[in-house]
C-alpha positions, 0 to 999 in steps of 0.5 A, a space after each residue: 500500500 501507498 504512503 498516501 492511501 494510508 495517511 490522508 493527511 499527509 496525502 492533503 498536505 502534500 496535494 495542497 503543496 503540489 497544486 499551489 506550484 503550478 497556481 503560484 507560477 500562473 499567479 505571478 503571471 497575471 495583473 496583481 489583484 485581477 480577476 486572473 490572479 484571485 482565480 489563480 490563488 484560489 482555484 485548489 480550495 474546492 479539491 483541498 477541500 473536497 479532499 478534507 470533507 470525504 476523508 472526514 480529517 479533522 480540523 487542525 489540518 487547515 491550518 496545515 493546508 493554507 500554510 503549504 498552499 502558501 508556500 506553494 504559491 510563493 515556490 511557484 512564483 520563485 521558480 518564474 521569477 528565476 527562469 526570467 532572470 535566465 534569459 
């Protein structure tokens, strides 16, 4: 069995960090404060939070998930902000 299906709050950490990356990176794209970029930060909420809810884990793991979700965001943003600095 997989370290995931056997730890779902693992699974949710890990899901809340890895789907913040590619966000972060859009997000730093758009127009600060647009309609893009709000989407951008929020648009892993549903699936974090379906996740949550159908694995019944409890609510201390919120917290957990915005702070990975954050970095996430910010990791995304660093790794665009870096391969423009390349060129």
């Amino acid at each position: 069995m997989s370290v995931f299906t056997n730890h779902p709050y693992i699974t949710a950490s890990v899901l809340a960090f890895t789907l913040n990356i590619p966000l972060g990176y859009l997000r730093a794209k758009s127009r600060k404060y647009s309609i893009q970029w709000v989407l951008w930060i929020h648009a892993s909420i549903p699936l974090i939070v379906w996740f949550r809810i159908s694995n019944d884990l409890e609510n201390w793991i919120i917290i957990v998930n915005i702070a990975l979700a954050i970095l996430g965001q910010f990791l995304g943003s660093f790794i665009l902000h870096k391969r423009i600095q390349k060129r």
